[in-house]
N, CA, C and O atoms as a DFTB+ gen file, in Angstrom:
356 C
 N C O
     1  1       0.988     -18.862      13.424
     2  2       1.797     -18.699      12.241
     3  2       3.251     -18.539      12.672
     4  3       3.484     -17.727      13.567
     5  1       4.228     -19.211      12.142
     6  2       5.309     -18.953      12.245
     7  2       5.810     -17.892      12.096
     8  3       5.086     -17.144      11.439
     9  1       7.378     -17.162      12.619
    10  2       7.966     -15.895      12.538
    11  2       8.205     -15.263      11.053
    12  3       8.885     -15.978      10.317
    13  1       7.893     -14.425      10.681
    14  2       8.320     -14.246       9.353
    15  2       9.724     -13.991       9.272
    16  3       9.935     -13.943      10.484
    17  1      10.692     -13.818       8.821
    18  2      12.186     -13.925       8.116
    19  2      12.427     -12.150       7.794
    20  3      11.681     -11.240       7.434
    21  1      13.426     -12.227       8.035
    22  2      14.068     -10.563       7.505
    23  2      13.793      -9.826       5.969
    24  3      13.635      -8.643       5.666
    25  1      13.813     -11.285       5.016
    26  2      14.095     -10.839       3.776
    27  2      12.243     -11.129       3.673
    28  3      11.754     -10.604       2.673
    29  1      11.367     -11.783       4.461
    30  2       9.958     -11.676       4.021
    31  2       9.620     -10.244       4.691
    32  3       8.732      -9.660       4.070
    33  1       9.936      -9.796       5.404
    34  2       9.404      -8.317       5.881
    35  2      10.225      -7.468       4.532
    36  3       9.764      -6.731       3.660
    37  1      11.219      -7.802       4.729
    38  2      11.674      -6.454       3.377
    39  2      10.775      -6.443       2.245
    40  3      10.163      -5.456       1.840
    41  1      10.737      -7.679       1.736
    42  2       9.920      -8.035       0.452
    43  2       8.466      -7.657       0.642
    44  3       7.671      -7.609      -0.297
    45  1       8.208      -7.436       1.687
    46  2       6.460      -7.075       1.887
    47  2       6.549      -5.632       2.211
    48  3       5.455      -5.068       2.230
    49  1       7.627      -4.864       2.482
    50  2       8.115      -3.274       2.593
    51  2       7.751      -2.887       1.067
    52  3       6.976      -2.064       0.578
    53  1       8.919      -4.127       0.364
    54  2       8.604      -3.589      -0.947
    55  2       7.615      -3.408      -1.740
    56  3       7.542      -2.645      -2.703
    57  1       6.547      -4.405      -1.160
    58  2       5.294      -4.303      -2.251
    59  2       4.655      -3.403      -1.694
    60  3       4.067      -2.768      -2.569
    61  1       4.400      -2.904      -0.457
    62  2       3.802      -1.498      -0.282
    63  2       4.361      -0.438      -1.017
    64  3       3.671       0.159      -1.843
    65  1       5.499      -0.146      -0.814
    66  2       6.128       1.194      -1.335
    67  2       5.646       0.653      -2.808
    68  3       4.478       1.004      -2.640
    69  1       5.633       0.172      -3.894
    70  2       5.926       0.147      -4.900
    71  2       3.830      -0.071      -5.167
    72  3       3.567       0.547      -6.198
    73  1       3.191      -0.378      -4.877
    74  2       1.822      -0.229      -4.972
    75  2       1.256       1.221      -4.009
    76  3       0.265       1.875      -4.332
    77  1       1.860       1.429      -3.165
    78  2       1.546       2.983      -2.745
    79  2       1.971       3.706      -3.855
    80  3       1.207       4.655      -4.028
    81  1       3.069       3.655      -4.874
    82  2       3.490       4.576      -6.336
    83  2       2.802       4.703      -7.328
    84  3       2.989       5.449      -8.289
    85  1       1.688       3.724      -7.070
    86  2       0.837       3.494      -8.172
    87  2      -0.195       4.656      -8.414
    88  3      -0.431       5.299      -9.436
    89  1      -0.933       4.746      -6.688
    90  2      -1.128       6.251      -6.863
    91  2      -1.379       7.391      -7.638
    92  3      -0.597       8.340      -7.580
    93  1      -2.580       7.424      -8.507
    94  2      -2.351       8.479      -9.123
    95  2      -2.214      10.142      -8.975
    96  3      -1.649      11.023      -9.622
    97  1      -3.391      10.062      -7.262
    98  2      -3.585      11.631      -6.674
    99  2      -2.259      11.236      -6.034
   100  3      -1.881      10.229      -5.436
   101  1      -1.408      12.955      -6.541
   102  2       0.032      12.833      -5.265
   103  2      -0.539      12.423      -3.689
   104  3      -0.151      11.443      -3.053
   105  1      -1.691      13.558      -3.165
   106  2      -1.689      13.307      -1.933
   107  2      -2.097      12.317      -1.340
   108  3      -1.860      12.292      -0.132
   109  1      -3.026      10.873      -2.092
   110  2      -2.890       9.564      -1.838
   111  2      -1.445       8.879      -1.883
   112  3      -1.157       8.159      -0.927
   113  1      -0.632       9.019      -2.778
   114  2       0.636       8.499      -2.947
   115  2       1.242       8.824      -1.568
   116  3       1.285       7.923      -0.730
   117  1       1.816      10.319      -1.216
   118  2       2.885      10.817      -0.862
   119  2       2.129       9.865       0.685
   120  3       2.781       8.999       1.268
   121  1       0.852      10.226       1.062
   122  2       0.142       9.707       2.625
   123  2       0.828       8.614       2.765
   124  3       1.678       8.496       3.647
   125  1       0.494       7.531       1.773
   126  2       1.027       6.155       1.722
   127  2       1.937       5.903       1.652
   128  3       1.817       4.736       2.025
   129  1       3.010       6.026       1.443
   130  2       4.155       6.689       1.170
   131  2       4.853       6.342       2.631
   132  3       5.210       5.264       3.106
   133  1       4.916       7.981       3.265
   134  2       5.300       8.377       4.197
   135  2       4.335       7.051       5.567
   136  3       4.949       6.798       6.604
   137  1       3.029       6.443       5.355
   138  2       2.573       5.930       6.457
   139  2       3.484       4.543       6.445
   140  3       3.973       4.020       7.446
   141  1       3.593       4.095       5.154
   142  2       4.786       2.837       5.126
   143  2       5.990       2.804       5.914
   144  3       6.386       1.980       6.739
   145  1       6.607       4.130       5.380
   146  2       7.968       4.336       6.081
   147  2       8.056       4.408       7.370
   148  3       8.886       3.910       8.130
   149  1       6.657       5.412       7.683
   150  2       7.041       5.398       9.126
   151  2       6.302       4.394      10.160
   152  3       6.348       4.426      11.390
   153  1       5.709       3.626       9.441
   154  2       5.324       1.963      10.355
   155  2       6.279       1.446      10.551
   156  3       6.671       1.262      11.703
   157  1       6.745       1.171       9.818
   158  2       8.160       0.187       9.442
   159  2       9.227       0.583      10.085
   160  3       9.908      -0.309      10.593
   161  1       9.670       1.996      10.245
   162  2      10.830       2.382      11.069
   163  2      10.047       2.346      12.506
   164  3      10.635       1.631      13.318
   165  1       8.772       2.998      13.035
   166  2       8.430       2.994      14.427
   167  2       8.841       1.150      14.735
   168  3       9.314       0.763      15.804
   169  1       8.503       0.136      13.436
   170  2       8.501      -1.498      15.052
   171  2       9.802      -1.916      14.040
   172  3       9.861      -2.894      13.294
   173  1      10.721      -0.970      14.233
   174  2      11.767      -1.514      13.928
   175  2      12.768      -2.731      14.404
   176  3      13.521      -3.573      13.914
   177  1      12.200      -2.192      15.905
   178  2      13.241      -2.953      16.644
   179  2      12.334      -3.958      17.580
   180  3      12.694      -4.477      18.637
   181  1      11.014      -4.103      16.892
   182  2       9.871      -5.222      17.440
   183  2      11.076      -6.902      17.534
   184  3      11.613      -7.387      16.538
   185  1      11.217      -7.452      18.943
   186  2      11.764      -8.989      18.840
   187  2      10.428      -9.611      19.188
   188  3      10.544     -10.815      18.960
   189  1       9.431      -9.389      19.557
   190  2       8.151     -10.219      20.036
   191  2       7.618     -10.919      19.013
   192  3       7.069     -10.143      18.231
   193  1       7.517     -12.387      18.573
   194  2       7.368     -13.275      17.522
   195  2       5.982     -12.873      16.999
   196  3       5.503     -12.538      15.916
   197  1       5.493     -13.084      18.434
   198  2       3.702     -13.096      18.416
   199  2       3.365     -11.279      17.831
   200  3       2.383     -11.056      17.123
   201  1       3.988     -10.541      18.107
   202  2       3.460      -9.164      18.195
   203  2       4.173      -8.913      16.665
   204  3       3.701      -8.021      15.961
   205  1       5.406      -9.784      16.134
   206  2       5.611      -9.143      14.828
   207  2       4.880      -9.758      13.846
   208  3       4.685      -9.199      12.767
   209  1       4.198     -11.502      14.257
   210  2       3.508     -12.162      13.099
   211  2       2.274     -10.964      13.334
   212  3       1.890     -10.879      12.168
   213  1       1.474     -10.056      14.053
   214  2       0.246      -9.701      13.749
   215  2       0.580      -8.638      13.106
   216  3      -0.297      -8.082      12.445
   217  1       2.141      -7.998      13.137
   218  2       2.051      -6.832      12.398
   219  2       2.322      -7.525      10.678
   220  3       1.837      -7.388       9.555
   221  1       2.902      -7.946      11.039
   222  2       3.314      -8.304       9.443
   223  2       1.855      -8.450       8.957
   224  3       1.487      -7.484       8.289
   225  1       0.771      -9.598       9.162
   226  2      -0.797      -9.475       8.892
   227  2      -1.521      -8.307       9.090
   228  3      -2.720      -8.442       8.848
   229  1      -1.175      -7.212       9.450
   230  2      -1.551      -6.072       9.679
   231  2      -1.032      -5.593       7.784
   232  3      -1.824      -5.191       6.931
   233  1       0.095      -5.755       7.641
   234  2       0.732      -5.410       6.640
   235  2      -0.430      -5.502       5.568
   236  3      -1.123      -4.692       4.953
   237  1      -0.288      -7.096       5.653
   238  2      -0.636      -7.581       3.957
   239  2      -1.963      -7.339       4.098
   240  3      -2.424      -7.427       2.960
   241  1      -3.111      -7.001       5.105
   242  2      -3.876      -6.980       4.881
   243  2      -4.364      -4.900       4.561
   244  3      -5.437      -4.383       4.252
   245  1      -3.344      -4.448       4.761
   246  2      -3.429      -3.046       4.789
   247  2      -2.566      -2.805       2.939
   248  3      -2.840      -1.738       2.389
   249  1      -1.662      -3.752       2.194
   250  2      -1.558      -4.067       1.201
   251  2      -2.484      -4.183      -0.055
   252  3      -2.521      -3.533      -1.101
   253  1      -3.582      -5.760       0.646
   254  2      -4.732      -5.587       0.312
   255  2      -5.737      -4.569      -0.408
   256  3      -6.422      -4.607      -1.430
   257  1      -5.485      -3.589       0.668
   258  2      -6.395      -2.454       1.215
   259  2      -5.912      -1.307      -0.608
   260  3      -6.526      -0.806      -1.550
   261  1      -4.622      -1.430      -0.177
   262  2      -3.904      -0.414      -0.706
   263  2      -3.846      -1.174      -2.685
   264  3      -3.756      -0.331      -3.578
   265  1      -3.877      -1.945      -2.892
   266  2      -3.747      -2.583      -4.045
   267  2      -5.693      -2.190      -4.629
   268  3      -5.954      -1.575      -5.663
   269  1      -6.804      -2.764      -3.604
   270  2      -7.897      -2.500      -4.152
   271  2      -8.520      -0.751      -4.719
   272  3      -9.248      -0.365      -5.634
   273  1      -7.699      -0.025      -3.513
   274  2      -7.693       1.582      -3.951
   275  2      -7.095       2.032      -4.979
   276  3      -7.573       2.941      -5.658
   277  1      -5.917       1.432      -5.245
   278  2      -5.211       1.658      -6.461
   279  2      -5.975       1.452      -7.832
   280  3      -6.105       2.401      -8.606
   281  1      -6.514       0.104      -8.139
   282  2      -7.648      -0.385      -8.898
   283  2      -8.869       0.571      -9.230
   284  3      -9.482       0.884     -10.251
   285  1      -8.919       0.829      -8.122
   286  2     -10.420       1.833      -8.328
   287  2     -10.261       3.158      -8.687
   288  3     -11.065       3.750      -9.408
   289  1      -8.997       3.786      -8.094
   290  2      -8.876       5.004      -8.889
   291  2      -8.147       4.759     -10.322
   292  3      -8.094       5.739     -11.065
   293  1      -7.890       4.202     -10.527
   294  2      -7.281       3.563     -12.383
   295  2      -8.301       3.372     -12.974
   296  3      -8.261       3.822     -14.119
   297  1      -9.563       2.718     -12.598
   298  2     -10.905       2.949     -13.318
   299  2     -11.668       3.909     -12.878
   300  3     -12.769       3.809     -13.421
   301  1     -11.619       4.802     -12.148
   302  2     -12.382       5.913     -12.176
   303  2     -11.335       7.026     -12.912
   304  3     -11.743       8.183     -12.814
   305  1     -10.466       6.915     -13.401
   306  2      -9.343       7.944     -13.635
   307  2      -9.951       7.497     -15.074
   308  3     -10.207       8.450     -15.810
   309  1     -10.219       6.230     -15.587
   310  2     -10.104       6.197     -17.051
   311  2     -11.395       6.505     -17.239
   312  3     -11.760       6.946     -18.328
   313  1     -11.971       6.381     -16.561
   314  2     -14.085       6.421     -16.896
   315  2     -14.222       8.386     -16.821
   316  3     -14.872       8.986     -17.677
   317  1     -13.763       8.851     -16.093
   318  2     -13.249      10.339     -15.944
   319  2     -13.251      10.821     -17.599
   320  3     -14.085      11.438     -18.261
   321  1     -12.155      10.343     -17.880
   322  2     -11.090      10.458     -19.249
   323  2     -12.138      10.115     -20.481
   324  3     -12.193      10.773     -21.520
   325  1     -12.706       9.321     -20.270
   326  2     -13.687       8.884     -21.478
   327  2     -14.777       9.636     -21.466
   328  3     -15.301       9.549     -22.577
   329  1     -15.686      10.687     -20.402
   330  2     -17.039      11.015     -20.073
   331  2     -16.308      12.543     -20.680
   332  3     -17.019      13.306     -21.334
   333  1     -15.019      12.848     -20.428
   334  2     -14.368      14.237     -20.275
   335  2     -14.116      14.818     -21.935
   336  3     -14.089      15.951     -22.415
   337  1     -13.913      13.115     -22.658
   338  2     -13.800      13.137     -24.244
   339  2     -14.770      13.337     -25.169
   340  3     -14.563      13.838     -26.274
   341  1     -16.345      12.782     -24.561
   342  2     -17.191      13.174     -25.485
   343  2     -17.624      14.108     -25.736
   344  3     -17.575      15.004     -24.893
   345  1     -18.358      14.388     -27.231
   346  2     -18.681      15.674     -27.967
   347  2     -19.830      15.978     -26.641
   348  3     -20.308      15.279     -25.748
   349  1     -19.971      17.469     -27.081
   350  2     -21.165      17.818     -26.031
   351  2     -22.404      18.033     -26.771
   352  3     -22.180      19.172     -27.180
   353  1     -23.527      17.735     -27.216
   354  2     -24.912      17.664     -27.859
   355  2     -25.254      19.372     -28.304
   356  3     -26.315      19.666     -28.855
């Protein structure tokens, strides 16, 4: 795979931070959060083509990761909310 570009790493910074917000438990958020930032600042100064295309795929697939968790606690948050509403017998 070719090198990714400055403004494709930012733009893939961004969709973590902004799907880590989604988050509804703080301490899932804030983890994700803080593990973004500090990936991203530790290979800051990565020049290795080969070693930054696997991080960047490290990324989107830890994105992935982070988009399907998000999903699942949004439907367990609402299925919660609905079991929590009914009358009790």
């Amino acid at each position: 795979m070719a090198s990714c570009s400055r403004a494709q790493v930012i733009s893939l910074y961004r969709m973590l931070m902004k799907e880590s917000n989604k988050f509804t438990s703080y301490n899932y958020r804030t983890y994700t959060l803080r593990r973004v930032k500090d990936g991203f600042r530790e290979n800051l100064h990565v020049d290795n083509p080969k070693t930054l295309d696997n991080l960047i795929n490290q990324d989107r697939e830890n994105l992935a990761v982070i988009k399907r968790q998000v999903s699942i606690g949004h439907l367990y948050s609402a299925q919660r909310n609905v079991v929590e509403k009914e009358p009790h017998l």
